[in-house]
N, C-alpha and C positions, 0 to 999 in steps of 0.2 A: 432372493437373497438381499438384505438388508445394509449396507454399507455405513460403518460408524467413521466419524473422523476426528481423528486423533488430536484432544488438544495438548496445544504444542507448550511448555513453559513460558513465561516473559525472561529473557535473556537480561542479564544482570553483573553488575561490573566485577572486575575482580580487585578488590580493594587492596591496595600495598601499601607499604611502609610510609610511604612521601606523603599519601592521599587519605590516611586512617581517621586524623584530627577533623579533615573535613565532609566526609564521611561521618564519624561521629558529631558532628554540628548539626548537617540537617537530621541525623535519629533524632535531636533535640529541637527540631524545626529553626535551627538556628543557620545562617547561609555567612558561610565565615570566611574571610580573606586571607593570605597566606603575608604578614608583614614584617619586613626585617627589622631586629631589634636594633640596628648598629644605624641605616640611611633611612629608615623610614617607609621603604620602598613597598609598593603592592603588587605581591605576583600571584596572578590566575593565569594558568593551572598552577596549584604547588610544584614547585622544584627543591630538588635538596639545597639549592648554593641560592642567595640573591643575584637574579642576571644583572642587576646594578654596583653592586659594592662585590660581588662575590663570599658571602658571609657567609663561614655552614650554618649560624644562628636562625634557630627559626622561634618566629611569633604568627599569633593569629590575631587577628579583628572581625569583629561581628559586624556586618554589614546591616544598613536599613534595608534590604530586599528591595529597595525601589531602582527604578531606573526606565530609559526609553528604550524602545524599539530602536535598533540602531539597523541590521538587516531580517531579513528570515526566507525561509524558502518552504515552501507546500510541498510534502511526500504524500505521491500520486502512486507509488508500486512500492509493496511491501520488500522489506529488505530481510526479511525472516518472517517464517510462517506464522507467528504470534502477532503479529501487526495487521496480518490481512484482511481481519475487518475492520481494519483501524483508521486506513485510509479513507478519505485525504487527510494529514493532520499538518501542522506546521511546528517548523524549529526555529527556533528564533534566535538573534544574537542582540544582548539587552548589555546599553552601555548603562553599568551601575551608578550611580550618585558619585561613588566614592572615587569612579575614576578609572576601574578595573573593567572587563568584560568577558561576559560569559553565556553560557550557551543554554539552551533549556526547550523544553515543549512548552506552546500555546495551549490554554485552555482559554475557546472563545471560538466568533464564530469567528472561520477565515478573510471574511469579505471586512472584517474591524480595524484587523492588520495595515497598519500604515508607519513611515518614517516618523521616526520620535512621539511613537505611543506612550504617553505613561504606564505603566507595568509594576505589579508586585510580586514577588515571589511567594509560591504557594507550597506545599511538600504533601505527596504521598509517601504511607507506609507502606511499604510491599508486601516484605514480611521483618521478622525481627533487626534481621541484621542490616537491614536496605531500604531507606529512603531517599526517594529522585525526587528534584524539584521541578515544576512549573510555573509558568508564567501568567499571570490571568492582568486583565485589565484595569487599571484603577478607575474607580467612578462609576 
């Protein structure tokens, strides 16, 4: 008897109301920042209110995708069965140009990984409705 195994889906966000705009940015390969109209202010992740002025006003800004390594950490055990031959990969936390920070996958090799790598954001399609972004190395 022969044993098939089952592949598993890649698990995918559930997009809402707050998070739709930037969501539809990166379909556009665009990595867009959440900016109050009223102070200016930049907030990653989207929130409905500015946690600065508290404005329900929302605006967006396109970000240059660039930015450093600020931490990251190496996933050594899968956290859902679709990642299992995924491992080891790293997640990184990239402080953006603009000031903001935000989280993503490394694409590269692990041993690259160092404090204040330069970094550009990169986007896969998944499928229509969902693309995530990564990080890859400038240079």
């Amino acid at each position: 008897m022969t044993h098939t195994i089952q592949a598993w889906p890649r698990p995918l966000p559930q997009i809402d109301r707050d998070h739709a705009e930037w969501w539809a940015g990166l379909a556009r390969h665009e990595l867009l920042v959440q900016e109050c109209p009223r102070c200016k202010a930049l907030t990653f992740p989207p929130e409905p209110a500015c946690p600065a002025c508290r404005s329900l006003e929302r605006g967006w800004r396109r970000s240059s995708g660039r930015g450093r390594v600020f931490s990251w950490v190496v996933v050594r055990r899968a956290s859902h069965p679709y990642f299992a031959d995924k491992v080891p990969y790293a997640v990184v936390l990239v402080a953006m140009d603009e000031g903001f920070r935000v989280v993503g996958s490394f694409e590269g090799p692990l041993d690259a990984l160092c404090d204040g790598l330069p970094v550009e954001v990169g986007f896969d399609d998944v499928n229509d409705e969902v693309t995530l972004m990564r990080f890859r190395r400038v240079g």
